[in-house]
Structures are given as structure tokens and as C-alpha cells.
mmCIF file of the N, C-alpha and C atoms, coordinates in Angstrom:
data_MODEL
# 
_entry.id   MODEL 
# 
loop_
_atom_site.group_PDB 
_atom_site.id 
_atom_site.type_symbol 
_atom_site.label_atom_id 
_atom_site.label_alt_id 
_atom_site.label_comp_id 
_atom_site.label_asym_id 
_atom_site.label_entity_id 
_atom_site.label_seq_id 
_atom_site.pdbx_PDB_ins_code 
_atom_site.Cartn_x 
_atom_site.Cartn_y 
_atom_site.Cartn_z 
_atom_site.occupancy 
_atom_site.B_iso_or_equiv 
_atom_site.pdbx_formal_charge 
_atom_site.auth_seq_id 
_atom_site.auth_comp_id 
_atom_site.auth_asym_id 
_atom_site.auth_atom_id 
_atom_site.pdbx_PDB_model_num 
ATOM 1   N N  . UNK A 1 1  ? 0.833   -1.172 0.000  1.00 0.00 ? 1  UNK A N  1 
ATOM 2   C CA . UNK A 1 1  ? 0.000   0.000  0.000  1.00 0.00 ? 1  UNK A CA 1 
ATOM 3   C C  . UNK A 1 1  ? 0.883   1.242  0.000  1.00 0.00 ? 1  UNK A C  1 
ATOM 4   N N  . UNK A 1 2  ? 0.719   1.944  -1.130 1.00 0.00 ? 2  UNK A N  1 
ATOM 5   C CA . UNK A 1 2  ? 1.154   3.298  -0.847 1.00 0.00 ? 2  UNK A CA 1 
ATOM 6   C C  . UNK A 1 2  ? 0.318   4.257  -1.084 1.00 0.00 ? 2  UNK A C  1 
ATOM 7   N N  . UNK A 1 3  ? -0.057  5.198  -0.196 1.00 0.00 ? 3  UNK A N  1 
ATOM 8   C CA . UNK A 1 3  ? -0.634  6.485  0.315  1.00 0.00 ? 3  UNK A CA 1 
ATOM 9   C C  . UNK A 1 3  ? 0.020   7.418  -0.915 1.00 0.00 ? 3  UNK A C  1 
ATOM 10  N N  . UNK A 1 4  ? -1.662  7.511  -1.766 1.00 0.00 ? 4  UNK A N  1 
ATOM 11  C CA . UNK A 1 4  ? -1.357  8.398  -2.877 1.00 0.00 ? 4  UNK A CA 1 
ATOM 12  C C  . UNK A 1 4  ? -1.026  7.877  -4.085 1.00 0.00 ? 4  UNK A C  1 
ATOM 13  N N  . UNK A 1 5  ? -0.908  6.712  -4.191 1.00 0.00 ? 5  UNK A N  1 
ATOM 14  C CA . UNK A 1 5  ? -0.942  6.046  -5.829 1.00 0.00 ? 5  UNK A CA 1 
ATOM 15  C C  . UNK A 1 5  ? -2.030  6.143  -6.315 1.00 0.00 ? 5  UNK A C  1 
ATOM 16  N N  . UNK A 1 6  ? -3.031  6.505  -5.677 1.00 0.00 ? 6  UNK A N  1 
ATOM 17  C CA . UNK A 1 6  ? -4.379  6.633  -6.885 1.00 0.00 ? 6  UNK A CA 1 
ATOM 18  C C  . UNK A 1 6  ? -4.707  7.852  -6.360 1.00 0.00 ? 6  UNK A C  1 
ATOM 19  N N  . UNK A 1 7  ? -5.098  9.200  -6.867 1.00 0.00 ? 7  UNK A N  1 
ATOM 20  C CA . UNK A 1 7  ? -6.085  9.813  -6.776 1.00 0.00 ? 7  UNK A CA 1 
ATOM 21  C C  . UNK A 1 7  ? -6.962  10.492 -7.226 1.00 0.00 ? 7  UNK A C  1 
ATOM 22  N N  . UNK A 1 8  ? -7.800  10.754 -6.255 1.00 0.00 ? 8  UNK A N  1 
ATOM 23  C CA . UNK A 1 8  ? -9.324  11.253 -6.894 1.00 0.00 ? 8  UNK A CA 1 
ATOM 24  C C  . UNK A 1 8  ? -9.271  12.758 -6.738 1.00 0.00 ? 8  UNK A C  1 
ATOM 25  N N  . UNK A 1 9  ? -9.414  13.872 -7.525 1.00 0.00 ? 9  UNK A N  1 
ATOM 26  C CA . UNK A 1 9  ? -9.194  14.984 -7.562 1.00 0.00 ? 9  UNK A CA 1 
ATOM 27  C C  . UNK A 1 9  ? -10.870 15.360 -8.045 1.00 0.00 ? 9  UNK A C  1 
ATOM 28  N N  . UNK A 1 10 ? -11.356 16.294 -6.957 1.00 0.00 ? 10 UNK A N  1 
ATOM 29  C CA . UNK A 1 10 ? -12.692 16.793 -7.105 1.00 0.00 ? 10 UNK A CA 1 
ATOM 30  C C  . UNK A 1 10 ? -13.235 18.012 -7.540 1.00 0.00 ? 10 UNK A C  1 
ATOM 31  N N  . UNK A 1 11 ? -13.048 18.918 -7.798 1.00 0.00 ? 11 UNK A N  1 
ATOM 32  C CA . UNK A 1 11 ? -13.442 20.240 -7.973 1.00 0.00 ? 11 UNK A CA 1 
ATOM 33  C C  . UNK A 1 11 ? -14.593 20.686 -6.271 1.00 0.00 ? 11 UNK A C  1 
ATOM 34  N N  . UNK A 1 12 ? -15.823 20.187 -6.931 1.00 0.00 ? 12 UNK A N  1 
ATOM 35  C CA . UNK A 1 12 ? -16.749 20.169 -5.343 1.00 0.00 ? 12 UNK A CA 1 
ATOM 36  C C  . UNK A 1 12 ? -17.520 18.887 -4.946 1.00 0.00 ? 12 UNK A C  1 
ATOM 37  N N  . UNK A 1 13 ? -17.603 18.562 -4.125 1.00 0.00 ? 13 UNK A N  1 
ATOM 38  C CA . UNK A 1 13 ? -18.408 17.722 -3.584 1.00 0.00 ? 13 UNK A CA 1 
ATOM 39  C C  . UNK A 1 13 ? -18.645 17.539 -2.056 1.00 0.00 ? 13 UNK A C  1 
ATOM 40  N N  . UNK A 1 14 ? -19.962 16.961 -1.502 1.00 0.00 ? 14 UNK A N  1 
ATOM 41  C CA . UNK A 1 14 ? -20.557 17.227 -0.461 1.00 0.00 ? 14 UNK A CA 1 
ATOM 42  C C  . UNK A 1 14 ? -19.959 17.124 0.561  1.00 0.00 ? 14 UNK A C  1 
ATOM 43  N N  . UNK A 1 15 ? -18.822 16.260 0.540  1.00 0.00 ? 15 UNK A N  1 
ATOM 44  C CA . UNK A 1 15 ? -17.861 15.424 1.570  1.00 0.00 ? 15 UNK A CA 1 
ATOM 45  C C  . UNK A 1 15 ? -17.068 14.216 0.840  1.00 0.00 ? 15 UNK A C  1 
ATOM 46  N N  . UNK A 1 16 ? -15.839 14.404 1.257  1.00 0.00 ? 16 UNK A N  1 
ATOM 47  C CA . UNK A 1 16 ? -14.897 13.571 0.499  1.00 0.00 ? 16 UNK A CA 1 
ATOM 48  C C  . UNK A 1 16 ? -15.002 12.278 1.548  1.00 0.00 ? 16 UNK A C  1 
ATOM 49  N N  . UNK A 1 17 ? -15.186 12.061 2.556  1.00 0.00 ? 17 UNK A N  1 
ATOM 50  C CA . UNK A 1 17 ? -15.730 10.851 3.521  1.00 0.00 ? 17 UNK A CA 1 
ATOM 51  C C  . UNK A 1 17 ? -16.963 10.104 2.579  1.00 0.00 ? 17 UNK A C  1 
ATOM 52  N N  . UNK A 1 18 ? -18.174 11.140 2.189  1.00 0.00 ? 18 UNK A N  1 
ATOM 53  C CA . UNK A 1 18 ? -19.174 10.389 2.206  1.00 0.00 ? 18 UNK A CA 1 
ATOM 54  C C  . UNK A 1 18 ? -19.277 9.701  0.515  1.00 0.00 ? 18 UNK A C  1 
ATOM 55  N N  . UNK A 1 19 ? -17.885 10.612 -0.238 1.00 0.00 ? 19 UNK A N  1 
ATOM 56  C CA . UNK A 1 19 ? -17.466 10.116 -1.431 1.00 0.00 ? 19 UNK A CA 1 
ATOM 57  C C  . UNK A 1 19 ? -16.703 8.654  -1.209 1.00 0.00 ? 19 UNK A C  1 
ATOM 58  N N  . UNK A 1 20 ? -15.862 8.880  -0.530 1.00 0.00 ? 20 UNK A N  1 
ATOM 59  C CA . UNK A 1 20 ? -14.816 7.521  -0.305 1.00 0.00 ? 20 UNK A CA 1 
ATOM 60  C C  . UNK A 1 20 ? -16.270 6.126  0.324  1.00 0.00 ? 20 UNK A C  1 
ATOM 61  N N  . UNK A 1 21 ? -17.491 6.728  1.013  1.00 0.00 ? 21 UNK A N  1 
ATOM 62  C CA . UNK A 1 21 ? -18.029 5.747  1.669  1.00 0.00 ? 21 UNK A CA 1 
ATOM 63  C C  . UNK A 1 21 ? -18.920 5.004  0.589  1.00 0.00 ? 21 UNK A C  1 
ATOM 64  N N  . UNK A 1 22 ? -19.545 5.616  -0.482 1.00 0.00 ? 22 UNK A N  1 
ATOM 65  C CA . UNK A 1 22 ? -19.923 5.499  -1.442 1.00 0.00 ? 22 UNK A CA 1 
ATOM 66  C C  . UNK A 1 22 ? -19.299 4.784  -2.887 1.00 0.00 ? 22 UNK A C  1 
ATOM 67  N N  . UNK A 1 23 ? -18.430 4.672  -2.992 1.00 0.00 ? 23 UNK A N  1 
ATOM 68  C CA . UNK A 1 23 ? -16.955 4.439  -3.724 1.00 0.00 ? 23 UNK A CA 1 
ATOM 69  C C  . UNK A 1 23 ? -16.731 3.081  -3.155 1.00 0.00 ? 23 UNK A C  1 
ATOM 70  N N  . UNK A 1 24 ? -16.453 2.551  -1.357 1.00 0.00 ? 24 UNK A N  1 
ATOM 71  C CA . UNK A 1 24 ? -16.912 1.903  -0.806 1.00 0.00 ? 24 UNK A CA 1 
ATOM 72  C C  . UNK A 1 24 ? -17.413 0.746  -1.015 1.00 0.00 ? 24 UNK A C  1 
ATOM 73  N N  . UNK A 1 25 ? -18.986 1.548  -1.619 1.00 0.00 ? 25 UNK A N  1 
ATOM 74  C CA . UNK A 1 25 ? -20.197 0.433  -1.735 1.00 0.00 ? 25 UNK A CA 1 
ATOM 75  C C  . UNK A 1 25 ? -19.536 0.137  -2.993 1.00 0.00 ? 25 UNK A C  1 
ATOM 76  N N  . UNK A 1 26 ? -19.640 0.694  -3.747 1.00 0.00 ? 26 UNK A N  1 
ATOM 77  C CA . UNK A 1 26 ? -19.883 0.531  -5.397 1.00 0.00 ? 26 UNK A CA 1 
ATOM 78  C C  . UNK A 1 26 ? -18.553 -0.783 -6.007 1.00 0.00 ? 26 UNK A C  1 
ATOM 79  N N  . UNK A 1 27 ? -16.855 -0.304 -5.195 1.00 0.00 ? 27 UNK A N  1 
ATOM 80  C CA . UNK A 1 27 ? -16.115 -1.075 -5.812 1.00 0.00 ? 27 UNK A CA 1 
ATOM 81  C C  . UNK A 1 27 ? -14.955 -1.181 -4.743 1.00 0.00 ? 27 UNK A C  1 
ATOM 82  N N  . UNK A 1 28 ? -13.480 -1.775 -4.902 1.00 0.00 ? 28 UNK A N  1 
ATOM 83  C CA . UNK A 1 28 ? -12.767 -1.976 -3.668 1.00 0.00 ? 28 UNK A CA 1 
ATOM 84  C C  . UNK A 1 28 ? -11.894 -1.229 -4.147 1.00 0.00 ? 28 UNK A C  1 
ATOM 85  N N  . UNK A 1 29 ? -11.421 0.320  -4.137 1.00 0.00 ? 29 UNK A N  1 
ATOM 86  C CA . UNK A 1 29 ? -10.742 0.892  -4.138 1.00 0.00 ? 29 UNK A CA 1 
ATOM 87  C C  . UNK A 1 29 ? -8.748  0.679  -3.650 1.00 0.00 ? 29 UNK A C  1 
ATOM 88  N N  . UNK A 1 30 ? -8.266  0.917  -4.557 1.00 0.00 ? 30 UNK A N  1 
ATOM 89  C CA . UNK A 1 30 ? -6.781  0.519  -4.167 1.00 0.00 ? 30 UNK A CA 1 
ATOM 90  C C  . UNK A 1 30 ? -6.719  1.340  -3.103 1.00 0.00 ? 30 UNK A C  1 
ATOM 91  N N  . UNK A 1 31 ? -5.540  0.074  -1.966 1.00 0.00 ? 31 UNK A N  1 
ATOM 92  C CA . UNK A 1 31 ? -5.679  0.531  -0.405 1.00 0.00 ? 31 UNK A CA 1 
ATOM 93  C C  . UNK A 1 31 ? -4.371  2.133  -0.429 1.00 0.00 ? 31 UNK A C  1 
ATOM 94  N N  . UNK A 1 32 ? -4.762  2.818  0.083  1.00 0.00 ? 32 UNK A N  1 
ATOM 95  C CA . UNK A 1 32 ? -4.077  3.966  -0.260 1.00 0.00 ? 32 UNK A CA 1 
ATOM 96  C C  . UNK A 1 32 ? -4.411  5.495  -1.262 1.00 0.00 ? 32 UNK A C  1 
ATOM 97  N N  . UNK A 1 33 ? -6.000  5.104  -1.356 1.00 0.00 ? 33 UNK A N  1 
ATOM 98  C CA . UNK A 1 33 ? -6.112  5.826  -2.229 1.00 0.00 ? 33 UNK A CA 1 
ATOM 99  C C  . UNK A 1 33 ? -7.056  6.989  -1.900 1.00 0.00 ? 33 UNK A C  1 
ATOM 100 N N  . UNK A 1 34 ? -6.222  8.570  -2.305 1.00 0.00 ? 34 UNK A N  1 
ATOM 101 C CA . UNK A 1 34 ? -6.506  10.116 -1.923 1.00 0.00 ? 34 UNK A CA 1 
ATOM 102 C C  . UNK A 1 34 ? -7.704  10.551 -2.598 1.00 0.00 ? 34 UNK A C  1 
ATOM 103 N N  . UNK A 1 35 ? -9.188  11.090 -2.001 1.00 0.00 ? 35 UNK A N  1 
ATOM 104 C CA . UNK A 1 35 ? -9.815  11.476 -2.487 1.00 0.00 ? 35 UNK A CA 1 
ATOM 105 C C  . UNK A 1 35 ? -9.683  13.001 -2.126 1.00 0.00 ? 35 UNK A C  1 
ATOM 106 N N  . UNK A 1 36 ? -9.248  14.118 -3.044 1.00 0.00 ? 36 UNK A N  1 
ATOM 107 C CA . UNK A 1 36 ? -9.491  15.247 -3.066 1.00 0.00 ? 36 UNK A CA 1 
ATOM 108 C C  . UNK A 1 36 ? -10.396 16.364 -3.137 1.00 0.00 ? 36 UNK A C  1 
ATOM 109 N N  . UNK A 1 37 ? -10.869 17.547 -2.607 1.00 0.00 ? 37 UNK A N  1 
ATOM 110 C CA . UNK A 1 37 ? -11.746 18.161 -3.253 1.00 0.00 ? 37 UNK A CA 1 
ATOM 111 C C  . UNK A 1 37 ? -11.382 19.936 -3.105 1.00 0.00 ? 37 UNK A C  1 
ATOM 112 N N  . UNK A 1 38 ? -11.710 20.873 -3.923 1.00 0.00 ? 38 UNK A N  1 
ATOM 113 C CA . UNK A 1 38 ? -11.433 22.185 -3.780 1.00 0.00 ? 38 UNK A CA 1 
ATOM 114 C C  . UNK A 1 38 ? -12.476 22.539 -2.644 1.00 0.00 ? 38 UNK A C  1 
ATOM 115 N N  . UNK A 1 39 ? -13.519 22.024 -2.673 1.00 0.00 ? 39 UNK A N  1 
ATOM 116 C CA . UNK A 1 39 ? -14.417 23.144 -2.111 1.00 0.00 ? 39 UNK A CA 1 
ATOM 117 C C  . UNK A 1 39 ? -15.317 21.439 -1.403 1.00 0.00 ? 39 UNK A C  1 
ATOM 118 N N  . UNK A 1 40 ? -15.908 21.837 -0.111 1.00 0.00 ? 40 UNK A N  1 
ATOM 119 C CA . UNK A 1 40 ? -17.359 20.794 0.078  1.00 0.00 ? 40 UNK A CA 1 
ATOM 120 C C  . UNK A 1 40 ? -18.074 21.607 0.832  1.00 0.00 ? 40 UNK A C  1 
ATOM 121 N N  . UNK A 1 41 ? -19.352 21.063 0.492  1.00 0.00 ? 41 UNK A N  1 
ATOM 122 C CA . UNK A 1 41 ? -20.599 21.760 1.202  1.00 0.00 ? 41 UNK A CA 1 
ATOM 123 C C  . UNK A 1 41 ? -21.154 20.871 2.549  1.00 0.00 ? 41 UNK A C  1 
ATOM 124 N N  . UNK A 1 42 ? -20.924 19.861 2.966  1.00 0.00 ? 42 UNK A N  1 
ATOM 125 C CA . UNK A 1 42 ? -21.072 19.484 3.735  1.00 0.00 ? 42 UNK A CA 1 
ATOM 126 C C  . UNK A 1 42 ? -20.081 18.350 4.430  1.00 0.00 ? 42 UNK A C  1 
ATOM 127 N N  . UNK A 1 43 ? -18.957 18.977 4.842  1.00 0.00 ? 43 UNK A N  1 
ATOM 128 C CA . UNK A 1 43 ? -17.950 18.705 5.800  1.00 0.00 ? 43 UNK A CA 1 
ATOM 129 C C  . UNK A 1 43 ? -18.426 18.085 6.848  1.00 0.00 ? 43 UNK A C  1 
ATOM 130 N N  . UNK A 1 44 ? -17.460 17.161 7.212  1.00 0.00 ? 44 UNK A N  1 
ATOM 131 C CA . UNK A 1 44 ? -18.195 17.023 8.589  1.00 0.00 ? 44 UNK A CA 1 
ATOM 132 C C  . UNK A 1 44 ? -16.590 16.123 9.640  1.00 0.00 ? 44 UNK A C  1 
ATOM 133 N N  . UNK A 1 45 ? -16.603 16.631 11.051 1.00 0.00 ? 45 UNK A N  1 
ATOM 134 C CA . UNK A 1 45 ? -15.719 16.210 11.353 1.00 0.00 ? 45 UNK A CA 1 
ATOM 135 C C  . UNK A 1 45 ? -15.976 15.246 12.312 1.00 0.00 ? 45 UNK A C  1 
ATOM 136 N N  . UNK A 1 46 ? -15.330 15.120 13.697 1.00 0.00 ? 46 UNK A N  1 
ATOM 137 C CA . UNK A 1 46 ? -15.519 14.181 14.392 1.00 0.00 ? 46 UNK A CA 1 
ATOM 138 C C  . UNK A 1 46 ? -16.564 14.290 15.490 1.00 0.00 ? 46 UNK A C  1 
ATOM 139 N N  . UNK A 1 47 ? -17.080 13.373 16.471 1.00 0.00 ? 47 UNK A N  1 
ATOM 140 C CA . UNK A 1 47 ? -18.054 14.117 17.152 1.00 0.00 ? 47 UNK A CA 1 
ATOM 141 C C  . UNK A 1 47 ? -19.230 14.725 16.844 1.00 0.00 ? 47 UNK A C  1 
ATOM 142 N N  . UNK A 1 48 ? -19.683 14.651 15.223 1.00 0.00 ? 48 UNK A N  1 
ATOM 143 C CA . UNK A 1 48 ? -20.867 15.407 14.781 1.00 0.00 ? 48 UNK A CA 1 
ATOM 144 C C  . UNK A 1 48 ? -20.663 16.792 14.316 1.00 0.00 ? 48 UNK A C  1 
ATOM 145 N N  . UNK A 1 49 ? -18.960 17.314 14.666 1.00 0.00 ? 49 UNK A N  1 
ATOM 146 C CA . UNK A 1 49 ? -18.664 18.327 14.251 1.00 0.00 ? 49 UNK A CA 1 
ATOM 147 C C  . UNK A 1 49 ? -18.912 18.501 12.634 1.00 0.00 ? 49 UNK A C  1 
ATOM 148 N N  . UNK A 1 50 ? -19.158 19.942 12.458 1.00 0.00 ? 50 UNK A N  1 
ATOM 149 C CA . UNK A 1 50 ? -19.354 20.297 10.542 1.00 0.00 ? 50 UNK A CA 1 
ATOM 150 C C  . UNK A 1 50 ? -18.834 21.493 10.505 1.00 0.00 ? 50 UNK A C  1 
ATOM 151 N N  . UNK A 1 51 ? -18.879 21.897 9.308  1.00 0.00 ? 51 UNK A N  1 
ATOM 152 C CA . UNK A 1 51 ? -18.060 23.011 8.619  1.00 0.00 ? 51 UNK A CA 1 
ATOM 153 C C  . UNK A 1 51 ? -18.156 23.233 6.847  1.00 0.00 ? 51 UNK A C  1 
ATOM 154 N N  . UNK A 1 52 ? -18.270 24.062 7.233  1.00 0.00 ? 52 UNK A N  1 
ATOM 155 C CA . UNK A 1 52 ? -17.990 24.744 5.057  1.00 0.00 ? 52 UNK A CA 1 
ATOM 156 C C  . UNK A 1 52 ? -16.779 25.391 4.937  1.00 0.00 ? 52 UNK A C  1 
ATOM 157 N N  . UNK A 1 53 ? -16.306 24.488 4.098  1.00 0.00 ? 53 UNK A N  1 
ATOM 158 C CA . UNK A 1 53 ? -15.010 25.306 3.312  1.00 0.00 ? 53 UNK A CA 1 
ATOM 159 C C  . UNK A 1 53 ? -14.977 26.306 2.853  1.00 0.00 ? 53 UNK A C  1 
ATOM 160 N N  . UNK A 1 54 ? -13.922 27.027 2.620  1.00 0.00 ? 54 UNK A N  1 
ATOM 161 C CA . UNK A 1 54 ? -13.939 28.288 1.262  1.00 0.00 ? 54 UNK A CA 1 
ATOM 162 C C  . UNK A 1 54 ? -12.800 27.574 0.355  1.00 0.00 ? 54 UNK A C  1 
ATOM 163 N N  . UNK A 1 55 ? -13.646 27.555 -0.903 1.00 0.00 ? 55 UNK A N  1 
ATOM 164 C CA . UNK A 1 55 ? -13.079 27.415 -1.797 1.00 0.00 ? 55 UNK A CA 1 
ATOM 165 C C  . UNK A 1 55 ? -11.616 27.759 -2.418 1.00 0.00 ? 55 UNK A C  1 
ATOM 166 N N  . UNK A 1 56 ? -10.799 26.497 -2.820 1.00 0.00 ? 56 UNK A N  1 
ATOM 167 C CA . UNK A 1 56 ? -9.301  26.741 -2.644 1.00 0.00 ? 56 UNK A CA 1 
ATOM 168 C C  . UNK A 1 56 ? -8.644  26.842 -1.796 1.00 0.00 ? 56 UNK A C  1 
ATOM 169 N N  . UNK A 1 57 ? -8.904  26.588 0.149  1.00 0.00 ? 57 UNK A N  1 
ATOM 170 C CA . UNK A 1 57 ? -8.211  27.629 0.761  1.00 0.00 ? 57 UNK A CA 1 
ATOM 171 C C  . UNK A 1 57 ? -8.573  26.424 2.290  1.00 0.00 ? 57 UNK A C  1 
ATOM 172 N N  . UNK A 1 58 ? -8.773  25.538 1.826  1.00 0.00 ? 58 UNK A N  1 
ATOM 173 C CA . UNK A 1 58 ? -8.543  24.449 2.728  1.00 0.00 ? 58 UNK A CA 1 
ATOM 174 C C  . UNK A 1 58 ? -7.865  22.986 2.506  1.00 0.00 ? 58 UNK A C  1 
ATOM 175 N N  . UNK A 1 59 ? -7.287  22.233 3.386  1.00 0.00 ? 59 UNK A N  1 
ATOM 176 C CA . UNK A 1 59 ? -7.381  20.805 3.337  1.00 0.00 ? 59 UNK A CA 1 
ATOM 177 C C  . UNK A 1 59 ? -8.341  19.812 2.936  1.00 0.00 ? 59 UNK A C  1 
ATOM 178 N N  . UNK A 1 60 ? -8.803  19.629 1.630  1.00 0.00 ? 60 UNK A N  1 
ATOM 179 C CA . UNK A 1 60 ? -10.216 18.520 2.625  1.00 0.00 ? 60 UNK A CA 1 
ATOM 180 C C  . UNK A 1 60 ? -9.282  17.525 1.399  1.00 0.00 ? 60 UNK A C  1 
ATOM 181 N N  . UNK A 1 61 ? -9.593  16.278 2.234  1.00 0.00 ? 61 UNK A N  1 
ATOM 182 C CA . UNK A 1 61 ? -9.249  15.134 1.736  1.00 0.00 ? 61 UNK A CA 1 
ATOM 183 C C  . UNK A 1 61 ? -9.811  13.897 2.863  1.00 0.00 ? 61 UNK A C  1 
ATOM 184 N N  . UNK A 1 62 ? -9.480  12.513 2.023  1.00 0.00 ? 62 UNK A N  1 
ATOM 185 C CA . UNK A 1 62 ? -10.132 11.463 3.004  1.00 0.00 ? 62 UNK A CA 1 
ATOM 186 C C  . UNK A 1 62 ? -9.423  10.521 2.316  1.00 0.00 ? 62 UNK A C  1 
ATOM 187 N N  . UNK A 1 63 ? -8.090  9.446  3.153  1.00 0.00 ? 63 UNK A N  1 
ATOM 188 C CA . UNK A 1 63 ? -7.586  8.095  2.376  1.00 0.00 ? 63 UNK A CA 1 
ATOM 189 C C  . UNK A 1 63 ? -8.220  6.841  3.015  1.00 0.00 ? 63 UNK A C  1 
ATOM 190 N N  . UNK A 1 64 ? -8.237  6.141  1.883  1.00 0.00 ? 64 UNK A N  1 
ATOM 191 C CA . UNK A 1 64 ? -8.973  5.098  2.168  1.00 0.00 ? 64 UNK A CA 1 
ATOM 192 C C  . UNK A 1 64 ? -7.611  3.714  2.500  1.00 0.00 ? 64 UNK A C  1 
ATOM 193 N N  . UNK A 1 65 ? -7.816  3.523  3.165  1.00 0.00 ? 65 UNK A N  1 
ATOM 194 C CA . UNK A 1 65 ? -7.197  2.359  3.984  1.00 0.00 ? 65 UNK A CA 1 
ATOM 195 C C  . UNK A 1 65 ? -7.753  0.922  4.206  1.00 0.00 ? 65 UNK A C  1 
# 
């Protein structure tokens, strides 16, 4: 497994978690692999915590392991 041989580069989407969880269902993603996004509208962190990005000007990512 190496962290970052595949990735998914997003422009926007709702949550890069609920992308990777979805992705998930559908197929078995190579272990190591970066889903990116510029912008999400519905972030969400730990604890129930959430948040909105500004566009360009954050971290959001999610590896799948």
C-alpha cells in the first residue's frame, strides 16, 4: 500500500468521507487511495462536528485504507 498512488481529484463535492463511503459500496478501491476536493458543502468532522469550506483555501481530503 502506498498512500497516494491513486487519486481522486474533485473540484466540489458534499464530503470527500461520504465520497470515499460510497466508492466503498460501489467497488474496492486501491488501499491507499486520496480522495481530493477544492471546495465541500457538507464537511463534517468528528463528534458530529461540521463546517464549510472556502473554496481553494482548505485541506479537505479522506484516504482510504
Amino acid at each position: 500500500m502506498k498512500v497516494g498512488s491513486h487519486i481522486i481529484d474533485l473540484d466540489t463535492v458534499s464530503s470527500t468521507n461520504n465520497y470515499a463511503l460510497a466508492l466503498l459500496e460501489e467497488e474496492k478501491p486501491v488501499d491507499g487511495t486520496v480522495i481530493t476536493a477544492g471546495y465541500q458543502s457538507g464537511g463534517r468532522g468528528q463528534e458530529g462536528n461540521s463546517w464549510e469550506s472556502e473554496k481553494g483555501r482548505n485541506l479537505l481530503f479522506t484516504i482510504i485504507l
